[in-house]
Backbone as CSV, one residue per row, in Angstrom:
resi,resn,N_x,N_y,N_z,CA_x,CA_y,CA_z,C_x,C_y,C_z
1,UNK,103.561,-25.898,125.921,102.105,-25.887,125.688,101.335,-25.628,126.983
2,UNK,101.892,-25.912,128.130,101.091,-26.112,129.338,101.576,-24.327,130.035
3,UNK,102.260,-24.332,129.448,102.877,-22.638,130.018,101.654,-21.763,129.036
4,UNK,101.667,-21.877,127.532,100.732,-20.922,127.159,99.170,-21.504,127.632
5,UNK,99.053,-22.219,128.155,97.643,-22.229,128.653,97.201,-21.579,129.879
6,UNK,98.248,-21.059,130.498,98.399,-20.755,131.842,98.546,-19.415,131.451
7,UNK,99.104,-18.811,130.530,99.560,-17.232,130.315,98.411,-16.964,129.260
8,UNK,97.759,-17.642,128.746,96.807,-17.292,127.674,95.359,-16.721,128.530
9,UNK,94.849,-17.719,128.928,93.929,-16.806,130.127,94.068,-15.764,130.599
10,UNK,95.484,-15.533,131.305,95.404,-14.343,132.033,95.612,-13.097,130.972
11,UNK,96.698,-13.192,129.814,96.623,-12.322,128.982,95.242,-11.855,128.085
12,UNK,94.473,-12.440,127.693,93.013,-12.792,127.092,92.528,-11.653,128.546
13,UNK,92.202,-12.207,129.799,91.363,-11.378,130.730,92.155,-10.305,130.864
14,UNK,93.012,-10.031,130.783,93.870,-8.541,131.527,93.274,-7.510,130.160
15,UNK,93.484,-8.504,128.934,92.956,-7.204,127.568,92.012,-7.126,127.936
16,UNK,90.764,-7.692,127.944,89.333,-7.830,128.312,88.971,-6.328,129.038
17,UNK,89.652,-6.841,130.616,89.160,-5.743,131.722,89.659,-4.391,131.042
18,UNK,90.920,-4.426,130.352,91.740,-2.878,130.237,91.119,-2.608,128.932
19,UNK,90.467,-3.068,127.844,89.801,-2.423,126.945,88.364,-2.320,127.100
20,UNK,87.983,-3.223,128.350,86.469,-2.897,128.635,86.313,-1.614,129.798
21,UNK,87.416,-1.184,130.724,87.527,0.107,131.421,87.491,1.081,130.008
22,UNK,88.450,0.742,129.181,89.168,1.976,128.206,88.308,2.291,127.406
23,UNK,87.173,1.847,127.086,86.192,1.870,126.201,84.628,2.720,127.351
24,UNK,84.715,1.875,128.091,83.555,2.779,129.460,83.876,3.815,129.449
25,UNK,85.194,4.273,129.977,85.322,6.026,130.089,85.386,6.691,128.972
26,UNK,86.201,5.841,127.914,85.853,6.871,126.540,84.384,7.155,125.949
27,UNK,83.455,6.434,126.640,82.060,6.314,126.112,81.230,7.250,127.205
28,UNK,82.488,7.928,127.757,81.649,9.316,129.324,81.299,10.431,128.330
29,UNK,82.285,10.322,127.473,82.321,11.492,126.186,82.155,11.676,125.148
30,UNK,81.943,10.472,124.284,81.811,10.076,123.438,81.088,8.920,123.119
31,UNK,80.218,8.492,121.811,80.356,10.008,120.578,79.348,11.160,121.095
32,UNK,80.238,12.122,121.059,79.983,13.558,121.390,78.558,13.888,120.842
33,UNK,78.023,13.171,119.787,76.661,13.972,119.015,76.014,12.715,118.700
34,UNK,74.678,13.132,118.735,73.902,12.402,118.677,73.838,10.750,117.316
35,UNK,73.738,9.917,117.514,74.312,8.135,115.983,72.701,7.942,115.743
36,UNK,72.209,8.131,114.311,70.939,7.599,113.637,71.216,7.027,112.494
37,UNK,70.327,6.090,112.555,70.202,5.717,111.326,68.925,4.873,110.917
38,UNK,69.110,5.855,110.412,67.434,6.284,109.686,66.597,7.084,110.801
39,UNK,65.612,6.826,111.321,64.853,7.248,112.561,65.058,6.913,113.470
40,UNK,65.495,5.751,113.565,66.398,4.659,114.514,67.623,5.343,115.168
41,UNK,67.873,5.997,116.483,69.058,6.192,117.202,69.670,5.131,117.473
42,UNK,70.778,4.983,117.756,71.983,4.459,118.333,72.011,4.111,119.448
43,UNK,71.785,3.298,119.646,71.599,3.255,121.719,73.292,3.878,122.231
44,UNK,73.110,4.227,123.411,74.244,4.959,123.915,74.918,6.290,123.018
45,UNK,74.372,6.744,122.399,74.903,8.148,121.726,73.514,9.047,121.849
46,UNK,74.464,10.244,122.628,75.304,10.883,122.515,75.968,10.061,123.984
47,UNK,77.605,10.592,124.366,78.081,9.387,125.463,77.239,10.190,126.907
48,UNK,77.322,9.835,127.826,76.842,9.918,128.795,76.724,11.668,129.552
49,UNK,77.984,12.462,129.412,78.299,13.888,129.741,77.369,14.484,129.124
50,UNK,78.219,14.090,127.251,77.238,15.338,126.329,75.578,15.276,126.394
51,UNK,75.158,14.033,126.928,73.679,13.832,126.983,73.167,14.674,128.086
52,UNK,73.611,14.418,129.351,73.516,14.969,130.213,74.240,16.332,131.260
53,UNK,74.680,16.966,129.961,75.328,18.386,130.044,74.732,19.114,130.809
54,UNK,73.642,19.659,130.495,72.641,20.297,131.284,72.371,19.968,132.737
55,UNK,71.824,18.506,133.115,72.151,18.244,134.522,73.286,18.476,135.234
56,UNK,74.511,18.104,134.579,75.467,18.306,135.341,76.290,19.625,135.468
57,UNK,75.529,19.939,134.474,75.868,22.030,134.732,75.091,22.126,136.195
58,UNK,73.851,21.731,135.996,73.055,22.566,137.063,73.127,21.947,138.609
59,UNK,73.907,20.628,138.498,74.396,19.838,139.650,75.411,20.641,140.133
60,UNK,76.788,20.817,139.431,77.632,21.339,139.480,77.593,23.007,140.203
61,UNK,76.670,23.520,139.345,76.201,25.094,139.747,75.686,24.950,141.455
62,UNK,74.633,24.190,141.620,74.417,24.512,142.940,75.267,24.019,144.143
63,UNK,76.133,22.773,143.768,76.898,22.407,144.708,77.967,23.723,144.693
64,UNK,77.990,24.624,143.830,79.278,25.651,144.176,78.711,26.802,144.689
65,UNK,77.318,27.140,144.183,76.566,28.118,144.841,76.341,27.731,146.235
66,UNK,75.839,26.715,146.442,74.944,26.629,148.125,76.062,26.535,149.076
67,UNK,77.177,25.207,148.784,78.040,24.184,148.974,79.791,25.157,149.418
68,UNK,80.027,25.434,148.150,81.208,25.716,148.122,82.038,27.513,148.475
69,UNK,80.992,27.927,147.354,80.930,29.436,147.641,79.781,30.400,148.404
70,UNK,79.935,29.809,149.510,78.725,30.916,150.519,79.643,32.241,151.626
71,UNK,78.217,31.758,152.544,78.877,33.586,153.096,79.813,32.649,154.201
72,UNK,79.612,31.394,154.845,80.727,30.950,155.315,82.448,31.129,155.022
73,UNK,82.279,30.581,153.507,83.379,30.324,153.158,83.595,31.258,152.510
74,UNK,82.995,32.592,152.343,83.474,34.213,151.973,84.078,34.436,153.433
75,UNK,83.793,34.266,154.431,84.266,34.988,155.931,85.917,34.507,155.988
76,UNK,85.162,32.725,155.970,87.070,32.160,155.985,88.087,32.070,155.188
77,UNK,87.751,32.943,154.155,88.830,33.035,153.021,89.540,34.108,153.380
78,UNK,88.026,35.290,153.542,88.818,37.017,154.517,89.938,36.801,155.334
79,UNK,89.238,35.591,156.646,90.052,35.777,157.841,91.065,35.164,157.361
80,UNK,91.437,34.012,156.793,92.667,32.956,156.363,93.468,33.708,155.745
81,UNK,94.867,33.151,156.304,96.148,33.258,155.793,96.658,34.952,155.547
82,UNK,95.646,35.833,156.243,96.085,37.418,156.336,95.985,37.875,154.751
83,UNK,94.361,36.999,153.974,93.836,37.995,153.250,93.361,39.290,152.978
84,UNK,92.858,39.288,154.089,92.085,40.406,154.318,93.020,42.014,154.343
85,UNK,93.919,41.328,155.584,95.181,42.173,155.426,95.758,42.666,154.137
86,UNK,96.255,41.688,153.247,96.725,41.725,152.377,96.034,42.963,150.998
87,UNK,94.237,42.484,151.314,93.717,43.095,150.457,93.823,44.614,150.899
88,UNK,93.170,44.715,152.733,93.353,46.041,152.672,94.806,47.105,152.246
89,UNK,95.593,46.710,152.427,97.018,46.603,152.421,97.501,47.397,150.926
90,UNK,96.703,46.367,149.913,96.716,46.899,148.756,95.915,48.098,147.884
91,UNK,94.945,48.253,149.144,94.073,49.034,148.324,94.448,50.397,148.876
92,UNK,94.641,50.299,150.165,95.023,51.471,150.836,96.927,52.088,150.274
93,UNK,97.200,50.927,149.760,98.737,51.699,149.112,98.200,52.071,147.459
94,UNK,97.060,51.490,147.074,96.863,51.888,145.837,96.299,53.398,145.658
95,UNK,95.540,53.952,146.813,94.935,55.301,147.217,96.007,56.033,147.449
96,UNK,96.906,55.819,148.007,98.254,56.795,148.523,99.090,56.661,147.327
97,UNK,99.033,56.275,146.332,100.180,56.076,145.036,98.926,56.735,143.876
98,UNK,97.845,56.894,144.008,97.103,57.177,142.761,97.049,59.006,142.875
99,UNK,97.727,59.191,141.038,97.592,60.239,141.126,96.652,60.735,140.208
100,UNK,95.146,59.922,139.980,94.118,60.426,139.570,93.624,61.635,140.078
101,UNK,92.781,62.174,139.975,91.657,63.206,140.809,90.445,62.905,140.502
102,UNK,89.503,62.777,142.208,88.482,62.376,142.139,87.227,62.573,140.936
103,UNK,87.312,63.599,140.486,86.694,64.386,139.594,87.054,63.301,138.177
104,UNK,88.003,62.525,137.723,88.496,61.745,136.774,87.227,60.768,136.675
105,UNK,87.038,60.424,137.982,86.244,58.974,137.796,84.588,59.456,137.773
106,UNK,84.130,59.977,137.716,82.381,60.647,137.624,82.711,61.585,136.175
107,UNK,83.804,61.799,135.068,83.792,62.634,134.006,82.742,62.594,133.125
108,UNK,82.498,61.125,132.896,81.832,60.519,132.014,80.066,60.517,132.816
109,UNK,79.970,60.555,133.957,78.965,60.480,134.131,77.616,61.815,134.119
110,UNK,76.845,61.213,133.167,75.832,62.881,132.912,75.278,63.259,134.075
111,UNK,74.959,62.304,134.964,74.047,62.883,136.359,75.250,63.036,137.622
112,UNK,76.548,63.368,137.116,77.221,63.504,138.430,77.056,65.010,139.154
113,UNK,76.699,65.961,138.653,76.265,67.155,139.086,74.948,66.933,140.004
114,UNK,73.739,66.648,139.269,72.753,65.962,140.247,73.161,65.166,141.042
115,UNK,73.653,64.192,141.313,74.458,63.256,142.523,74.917,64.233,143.537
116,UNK,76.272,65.130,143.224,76.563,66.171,144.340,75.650,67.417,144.647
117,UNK,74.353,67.402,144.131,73.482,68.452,145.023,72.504,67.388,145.674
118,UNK,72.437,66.487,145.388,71.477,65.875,146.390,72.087,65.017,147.618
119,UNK,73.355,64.400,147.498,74.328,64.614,148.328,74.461,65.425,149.602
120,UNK,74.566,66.852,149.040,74.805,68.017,149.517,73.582,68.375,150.449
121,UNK,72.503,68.495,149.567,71.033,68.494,150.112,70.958,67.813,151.345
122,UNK,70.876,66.195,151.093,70.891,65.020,152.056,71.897,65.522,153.499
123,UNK,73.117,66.081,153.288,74.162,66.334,154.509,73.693,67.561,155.030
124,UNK,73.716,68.653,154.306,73.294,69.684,155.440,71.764,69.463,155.700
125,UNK,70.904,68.606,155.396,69.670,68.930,156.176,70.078,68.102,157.111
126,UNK,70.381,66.788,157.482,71.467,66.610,158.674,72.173,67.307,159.472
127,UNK,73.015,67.915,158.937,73.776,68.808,159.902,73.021,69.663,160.739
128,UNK,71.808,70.580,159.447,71.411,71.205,160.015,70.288,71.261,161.127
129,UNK,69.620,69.668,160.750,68.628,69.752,162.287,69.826,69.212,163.595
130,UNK,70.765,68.236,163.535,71.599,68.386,164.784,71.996,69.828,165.427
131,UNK,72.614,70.632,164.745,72.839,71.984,164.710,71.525,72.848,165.395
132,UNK,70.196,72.432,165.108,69.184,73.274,165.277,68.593,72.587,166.711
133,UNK,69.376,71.228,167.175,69.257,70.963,168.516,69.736,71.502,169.870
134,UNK,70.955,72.233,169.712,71.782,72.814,170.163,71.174,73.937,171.186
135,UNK,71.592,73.772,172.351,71.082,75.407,173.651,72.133,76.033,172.895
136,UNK,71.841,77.236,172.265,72.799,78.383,171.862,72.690,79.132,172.940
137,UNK,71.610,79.560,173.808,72.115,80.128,174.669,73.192,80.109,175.989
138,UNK,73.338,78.988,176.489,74.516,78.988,177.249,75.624,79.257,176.792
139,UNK,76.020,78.549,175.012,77.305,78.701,174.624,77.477,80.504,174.066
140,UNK,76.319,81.122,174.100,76.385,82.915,173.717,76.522,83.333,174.823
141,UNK,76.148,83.084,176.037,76.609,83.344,177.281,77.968,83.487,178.064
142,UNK,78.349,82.263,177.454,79.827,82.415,177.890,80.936,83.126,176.549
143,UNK,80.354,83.265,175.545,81.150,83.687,174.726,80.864,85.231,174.963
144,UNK,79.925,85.606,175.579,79.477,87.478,175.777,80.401,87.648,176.906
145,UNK,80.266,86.626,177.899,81.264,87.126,179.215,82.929,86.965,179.032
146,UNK,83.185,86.554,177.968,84.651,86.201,177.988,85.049,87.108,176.854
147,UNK,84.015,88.117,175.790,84.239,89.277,175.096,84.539,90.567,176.068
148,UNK,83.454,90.475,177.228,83.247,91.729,178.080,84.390,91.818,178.992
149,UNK,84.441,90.589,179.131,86.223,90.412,180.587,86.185,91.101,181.372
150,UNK,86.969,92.079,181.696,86.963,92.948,182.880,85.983,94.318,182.883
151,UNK,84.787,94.229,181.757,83.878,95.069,182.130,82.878,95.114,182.603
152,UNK,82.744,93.526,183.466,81.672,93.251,183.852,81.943,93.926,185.873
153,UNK,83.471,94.102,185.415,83.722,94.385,187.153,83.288,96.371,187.161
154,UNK,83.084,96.015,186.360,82.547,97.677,186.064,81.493,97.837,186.795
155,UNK,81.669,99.026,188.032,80.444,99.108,188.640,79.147,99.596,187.984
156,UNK,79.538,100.589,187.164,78.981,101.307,185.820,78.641,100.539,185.243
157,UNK,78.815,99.600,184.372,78.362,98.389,183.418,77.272,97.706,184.096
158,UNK,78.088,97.228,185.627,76.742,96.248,186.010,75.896,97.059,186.215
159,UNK,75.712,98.358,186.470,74.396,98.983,186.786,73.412,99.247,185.712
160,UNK,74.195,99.254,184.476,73.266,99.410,183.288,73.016,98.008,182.797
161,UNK,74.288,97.019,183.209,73.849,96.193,182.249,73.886,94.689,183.412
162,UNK,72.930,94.437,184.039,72.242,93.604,185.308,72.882,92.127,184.792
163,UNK,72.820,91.424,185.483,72.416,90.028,184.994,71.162,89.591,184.742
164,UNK,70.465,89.892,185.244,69.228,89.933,184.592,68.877,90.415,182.943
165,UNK,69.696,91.461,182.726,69.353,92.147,181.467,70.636,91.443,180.534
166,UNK,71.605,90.746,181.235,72.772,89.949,180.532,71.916,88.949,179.660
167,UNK,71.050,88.247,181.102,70.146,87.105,180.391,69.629,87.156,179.380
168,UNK,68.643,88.529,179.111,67.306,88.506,178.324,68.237,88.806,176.893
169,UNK,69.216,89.530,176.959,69.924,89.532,175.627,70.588,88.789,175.440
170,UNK,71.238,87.356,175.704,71.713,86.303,175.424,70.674,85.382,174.952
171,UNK,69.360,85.438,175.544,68.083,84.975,174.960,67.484,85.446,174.039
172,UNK,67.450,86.445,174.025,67.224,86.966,171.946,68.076,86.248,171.044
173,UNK,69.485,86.700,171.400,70.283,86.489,170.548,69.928,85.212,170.357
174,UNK,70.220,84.433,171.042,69.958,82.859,170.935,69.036,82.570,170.126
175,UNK,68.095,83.340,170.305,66.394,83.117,169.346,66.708,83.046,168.050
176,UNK,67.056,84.635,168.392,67.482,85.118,167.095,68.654,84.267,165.592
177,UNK,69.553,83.766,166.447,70.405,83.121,166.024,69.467,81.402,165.541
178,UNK,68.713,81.099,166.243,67.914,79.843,166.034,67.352,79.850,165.159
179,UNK,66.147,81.017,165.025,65.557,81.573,163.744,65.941,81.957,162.322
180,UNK,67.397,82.332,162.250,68.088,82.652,161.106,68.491,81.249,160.771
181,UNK,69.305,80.611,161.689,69.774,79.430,161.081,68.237,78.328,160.675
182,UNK,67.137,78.521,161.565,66.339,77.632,161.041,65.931,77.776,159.421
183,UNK,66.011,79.342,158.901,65.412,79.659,157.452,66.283,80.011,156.665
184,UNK,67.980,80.310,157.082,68.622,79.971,155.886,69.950,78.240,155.941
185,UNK,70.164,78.052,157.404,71.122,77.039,157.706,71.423,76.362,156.876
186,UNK,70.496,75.377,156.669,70.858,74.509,155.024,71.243,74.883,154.131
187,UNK,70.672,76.365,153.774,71.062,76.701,152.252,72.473,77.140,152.219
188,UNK,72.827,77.519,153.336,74.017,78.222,153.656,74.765,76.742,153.598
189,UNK,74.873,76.366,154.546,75.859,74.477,154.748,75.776,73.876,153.714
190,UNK,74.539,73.704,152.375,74.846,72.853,151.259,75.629,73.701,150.083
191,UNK,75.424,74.896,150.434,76.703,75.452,149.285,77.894,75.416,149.488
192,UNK,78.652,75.527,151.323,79.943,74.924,151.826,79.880,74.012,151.119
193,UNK,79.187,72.816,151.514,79.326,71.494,151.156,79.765,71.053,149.472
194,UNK,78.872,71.823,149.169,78.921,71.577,147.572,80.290,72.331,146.686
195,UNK,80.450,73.675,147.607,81.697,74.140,146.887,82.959,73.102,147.183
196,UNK,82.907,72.873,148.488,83.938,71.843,148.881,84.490,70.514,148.016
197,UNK,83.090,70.056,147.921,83.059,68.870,147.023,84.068,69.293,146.054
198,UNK,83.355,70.358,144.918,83.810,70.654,143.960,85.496,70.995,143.853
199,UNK,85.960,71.550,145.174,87.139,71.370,145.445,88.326,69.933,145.433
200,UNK,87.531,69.330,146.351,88.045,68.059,146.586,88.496,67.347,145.100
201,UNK,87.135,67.058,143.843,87.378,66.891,143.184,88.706,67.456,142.116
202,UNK,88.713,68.275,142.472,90.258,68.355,141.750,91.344,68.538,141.727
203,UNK,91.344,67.962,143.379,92.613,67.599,143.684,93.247,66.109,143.519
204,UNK,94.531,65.351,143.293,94.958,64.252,143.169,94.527,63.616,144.597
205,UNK,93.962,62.228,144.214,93.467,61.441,145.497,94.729,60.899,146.441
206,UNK,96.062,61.088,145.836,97.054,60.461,147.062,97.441,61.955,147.980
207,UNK,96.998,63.146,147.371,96.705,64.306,148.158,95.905,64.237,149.255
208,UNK,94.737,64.288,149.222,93.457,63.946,149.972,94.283,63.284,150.923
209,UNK,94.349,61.958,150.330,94.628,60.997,151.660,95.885,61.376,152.678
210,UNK,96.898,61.864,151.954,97.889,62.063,152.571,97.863,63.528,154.104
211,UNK,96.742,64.143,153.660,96.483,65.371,154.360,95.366,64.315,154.884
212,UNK,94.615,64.049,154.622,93.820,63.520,155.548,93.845,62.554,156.338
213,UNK,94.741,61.585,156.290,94.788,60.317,157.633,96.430,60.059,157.315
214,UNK,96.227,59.288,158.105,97.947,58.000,158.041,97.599,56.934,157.265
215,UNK,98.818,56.487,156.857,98.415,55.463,155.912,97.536,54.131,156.927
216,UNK,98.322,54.114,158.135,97.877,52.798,159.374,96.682,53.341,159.317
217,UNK,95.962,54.573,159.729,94.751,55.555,160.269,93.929,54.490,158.592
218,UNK,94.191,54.854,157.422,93.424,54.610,156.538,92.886,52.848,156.009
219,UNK,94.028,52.465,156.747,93.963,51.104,157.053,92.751,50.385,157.862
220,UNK,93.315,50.897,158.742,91.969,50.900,160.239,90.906,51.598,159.406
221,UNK,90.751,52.473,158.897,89.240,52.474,158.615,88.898,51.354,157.174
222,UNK,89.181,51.506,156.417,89.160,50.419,155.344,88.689,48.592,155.899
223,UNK,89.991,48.506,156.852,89.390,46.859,157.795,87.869,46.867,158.169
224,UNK,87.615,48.385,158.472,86.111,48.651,159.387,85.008,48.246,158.308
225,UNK,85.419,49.372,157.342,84.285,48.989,155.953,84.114,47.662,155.218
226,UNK,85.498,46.854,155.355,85.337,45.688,154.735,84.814,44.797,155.497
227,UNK,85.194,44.580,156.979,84.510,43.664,157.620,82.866,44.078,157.873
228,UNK,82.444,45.505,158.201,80.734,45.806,157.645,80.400,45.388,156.619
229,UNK,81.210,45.193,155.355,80.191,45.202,154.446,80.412,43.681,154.039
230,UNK,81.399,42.535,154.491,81.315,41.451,154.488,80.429,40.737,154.734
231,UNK,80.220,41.223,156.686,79.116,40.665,157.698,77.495,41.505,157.158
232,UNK,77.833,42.487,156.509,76.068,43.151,156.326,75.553,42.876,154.914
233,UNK,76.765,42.945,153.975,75.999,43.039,152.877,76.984,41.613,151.577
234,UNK,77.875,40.875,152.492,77.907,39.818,151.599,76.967,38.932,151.160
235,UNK,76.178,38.380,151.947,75.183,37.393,151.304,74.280,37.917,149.964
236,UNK,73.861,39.407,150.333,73.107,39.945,149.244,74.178,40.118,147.720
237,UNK,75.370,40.408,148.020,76.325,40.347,146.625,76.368,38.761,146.341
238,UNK,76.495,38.006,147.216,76.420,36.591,146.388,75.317,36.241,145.784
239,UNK,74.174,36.360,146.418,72.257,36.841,145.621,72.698,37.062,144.380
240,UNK,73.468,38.586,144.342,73.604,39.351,142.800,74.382,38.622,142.288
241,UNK,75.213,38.005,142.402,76.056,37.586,141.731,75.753,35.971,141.018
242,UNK,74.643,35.647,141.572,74.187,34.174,141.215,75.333,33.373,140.650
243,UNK,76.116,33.162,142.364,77.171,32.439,141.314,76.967,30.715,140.802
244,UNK,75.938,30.268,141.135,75.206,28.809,140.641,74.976,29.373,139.055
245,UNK,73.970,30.290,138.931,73.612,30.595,137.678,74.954,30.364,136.826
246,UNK,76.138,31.282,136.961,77.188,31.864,136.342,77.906,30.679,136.242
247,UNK,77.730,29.303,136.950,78.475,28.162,136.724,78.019,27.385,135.946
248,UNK,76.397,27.324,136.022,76.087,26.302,134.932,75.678,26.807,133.636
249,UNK,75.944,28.311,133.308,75.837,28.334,132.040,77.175,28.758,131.676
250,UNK,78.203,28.472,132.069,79.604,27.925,131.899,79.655,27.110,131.278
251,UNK,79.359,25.925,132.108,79.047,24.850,131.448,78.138,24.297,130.805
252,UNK,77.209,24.911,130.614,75.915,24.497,129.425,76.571,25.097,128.679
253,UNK,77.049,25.648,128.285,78.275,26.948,126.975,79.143,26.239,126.402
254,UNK,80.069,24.914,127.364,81.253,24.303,126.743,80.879,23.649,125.998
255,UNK,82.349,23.273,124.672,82.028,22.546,123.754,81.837,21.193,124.851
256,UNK,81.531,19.842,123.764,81.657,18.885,124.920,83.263,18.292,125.252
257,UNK,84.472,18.866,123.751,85.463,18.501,123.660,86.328,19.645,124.614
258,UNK,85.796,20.867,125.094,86.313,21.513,125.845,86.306,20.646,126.991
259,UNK,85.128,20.342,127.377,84.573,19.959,128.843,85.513,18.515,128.863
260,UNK,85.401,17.597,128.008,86.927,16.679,128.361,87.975,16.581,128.481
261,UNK,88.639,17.985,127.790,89.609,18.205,128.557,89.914,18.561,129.275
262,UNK,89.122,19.549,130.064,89.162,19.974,131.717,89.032,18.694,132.703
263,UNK,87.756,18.240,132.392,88.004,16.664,133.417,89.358,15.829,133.338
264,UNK,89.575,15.601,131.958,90.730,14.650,132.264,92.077,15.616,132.428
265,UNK,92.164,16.792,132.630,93.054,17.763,133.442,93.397,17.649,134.858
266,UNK,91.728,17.137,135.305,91.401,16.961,137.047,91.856,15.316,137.528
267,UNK,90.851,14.812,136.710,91.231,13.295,136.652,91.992,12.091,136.203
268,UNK,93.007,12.629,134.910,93.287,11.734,134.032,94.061,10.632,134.780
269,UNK,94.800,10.939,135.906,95.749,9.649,136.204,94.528,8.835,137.172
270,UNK,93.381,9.200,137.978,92.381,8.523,138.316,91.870,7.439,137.521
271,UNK,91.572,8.050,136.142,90.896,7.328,135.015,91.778,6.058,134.630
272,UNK,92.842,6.611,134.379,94.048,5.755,133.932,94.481,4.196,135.255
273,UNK,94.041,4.911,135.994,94.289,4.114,137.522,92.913,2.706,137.117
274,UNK,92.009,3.534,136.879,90.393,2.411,136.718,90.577,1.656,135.568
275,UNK,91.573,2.114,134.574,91.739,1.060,133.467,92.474,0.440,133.635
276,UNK,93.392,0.459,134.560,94.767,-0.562,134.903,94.255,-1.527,135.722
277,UNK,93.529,-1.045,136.582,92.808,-1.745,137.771,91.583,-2.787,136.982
278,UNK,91.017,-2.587,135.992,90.285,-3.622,135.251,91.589,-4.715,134.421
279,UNK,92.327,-3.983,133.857,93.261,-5.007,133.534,93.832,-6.561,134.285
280,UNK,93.679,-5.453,135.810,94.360,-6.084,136.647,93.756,-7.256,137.124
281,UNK,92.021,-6.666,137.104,90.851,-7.918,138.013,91.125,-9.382,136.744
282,UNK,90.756,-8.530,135.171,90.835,-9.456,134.087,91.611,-10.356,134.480
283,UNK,92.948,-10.527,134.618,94.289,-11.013,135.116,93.966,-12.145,135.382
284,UNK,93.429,-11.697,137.084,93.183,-11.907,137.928,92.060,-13.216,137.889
285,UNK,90.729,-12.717,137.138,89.556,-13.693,136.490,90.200,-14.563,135.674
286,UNK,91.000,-13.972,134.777,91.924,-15.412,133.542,92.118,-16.268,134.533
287,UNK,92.872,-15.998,135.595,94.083,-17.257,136.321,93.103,-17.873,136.899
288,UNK,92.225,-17.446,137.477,90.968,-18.055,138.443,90.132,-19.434,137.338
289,UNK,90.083,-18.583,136.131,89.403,-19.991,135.123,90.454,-21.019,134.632
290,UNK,91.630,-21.031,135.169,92.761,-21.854,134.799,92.076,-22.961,135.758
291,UNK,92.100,-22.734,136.713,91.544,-23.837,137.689,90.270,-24.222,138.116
292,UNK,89.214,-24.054,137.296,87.582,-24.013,137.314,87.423,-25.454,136.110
C-alpha cells in the first residue's frame, strides 16, 4: 500500500505532463477548421498554424527573402565548394556537345528577323564611327610606297611624281576614301553583318564553338560573364524573382494537413523530445507532492 502511494503520484503526473505536451502540439494544428456552435465559436479553433497561416507565410517569406536568400549568400554559394566551377564546367561542355543550330532556338520567334537587323544596325553604326576615326592617310601612305617599291628610286618617277605630289594624292585618296565610307560604310558593314549572322545561324553550335575558342578559352570567358552578371545584375534578378513573395504564397497555398507534415518532417523527434520532457517534469512534480 505504501509502495502504490509512492508510484501513484508519479505515474498520475508523468500522464498529466505527457498528455498535456501531446495535446499542446497537436492543438499547433488542429482542429484544422474553424468549431461553432450556433454563432458561438469554439475557443481555440481553428489550432494555432491554420489560424495564423497567413502570418507565418509572410514571416517565413521575408526571413528567406531578406535573411536567407540575398546577394550575400548568392556570392557564397558561387564561390563555395567549386560551384561556380562546376556550373561553368557544365555549361561550357553542354555548348561543345550541342548539336542544335543557333537558328533552332529564335524558330518560333515572329520578331527574330527584326531583332537581327537592328542588331546589325546597332553594330555597324559602331563599327562604323570607330572606323570613321581612323588617319587613313598615313596607313594609304605606306601602303602606296610599299605598292611602288623600287619605283620610287626612279629618277624619272620622282621627277614626275615629287613627294610633295606623293602627299596631295594620298590626301585625296584619304578624303576620298573617308567620304565614301562616311555615306555608304554602314550600309555596306550591316549587310556583312547580317549575312553573317544568317550564316552562323545554321550552323551546329558545337561547330561555332569548336572553330571558335578552346574549350579552357570558353571557360575563361563564361567565369567572366558569370561573375559580371552575379556582381552587376544579381540583386536586380532576386528583385524579379521576389523570392519572399514566391514563399509565402507557397505557403498561404498549403493544405493545413500538407503544412504538418512538412513540419513534423523537420521537427518530429524535437516535438516528441517536449512530450517526453513534460512526462518527465510530471514525474518529477508527482514525487515532489509525495512529500508536501
Amino acid at each position: 500500500m505504501n509502495i502504490l502511494r509512492v508510484i501513484a503520484p508519479i505515474l498520475v503526473g508523468a500522464v498529466i505532463g505527457y498528455f498535456t505536451n501531446f495535446i499542446a502540439i497537436k492543438m499547433l494544428f488542429r482542429p484544422r477548421r474553424e468549431v461553432r456552435i450556433g454563432k458561438w465559436r469554439l475557443p481555440f479553433t481553428p489550432g494555432i498554424i491554420p489560424k495564423n497561416q497567413n502570418r507565418l507565410a509572410g514571416a517565413i517569406g521575408n526571413a528567406v527573402g531578406m535573411h536567407l536568400l540575398n546577394m550575400e549568400t548568392l556570392k557564397t554559394v558561387f564561390q563555395k565548394n567549386g560551384t561556380k566551377e562546376k556550373l561553368v564546367g557544365k555549361l561550357a561542355a553542354s555548348l561543345y556537345d550541342c548539336k542544335a543550330c543557333l537558328g533552332d532556338f529564335f524558330s518560333t520567334d515572329e520578331n527574330h528577323g527584326e531583332l537581327i537587323h537592328r542588331f546589325s544596325e546597332v553594330l555597324a553604326k559602331t563599327v562604323t564611327e570607330r572606323v570613321l576615326q581612323v588617319e587613313f592617310k598615313p596607313m594609304i601612305a605606306r601602303i602606296g610606297r610599299e605598292a611602288m617599291g623600287d619605283l620610287l628610286n626612279n629618277k624619272m618617277v620622282t621627277l614626275l611624281l615629287t613627294e610633295e605630289r606623293q602627299d596631295a594624292i594620298y590626301e585625296r585618296i584619304a578624303e576620298a576614301l573617308h567620304k565614301y565610307l562616311e555615306e555608304n560604310g554602314q550600309e555596306l558593314i550591316q549587310k556583312t553583318i547580317e549575312q553573317n549572322v544568317v550564316e552562323l545561324e545554321g550552323r551546329p553550335i558545337h561547330e561555332i564553338m569548336e572553330k571558335g575558342t578552346s574549350k579552357e578559352g570558353l571557360e575563361h570567358l563564361m567565369t567572366f560573364v558569370v561573375d559580371r552578371v552575379i556582381s552587376q545584375y544579381g540583386q536586380s534578378m532576386l528583385d524579379a524573382l521576389n523570392v519572399s513573395d514566391i514563399v509565402r504564397q507557397r505557403i498561404e497555398s498549403m493544405d493545413v494537413a500538407e503544412l504538418e507534415r512538412l513540419t513534423l518532417s523537420v521537427i518530429n523527434r524535437e516535438l516528441q523530445a517536449v512530450i517526453n520532457l513534460g512526462a518527465l517534469i510530471g514525474a518529477v512534480i508527482g514525487a515532489i507532492n509525495i512529500f508536501i
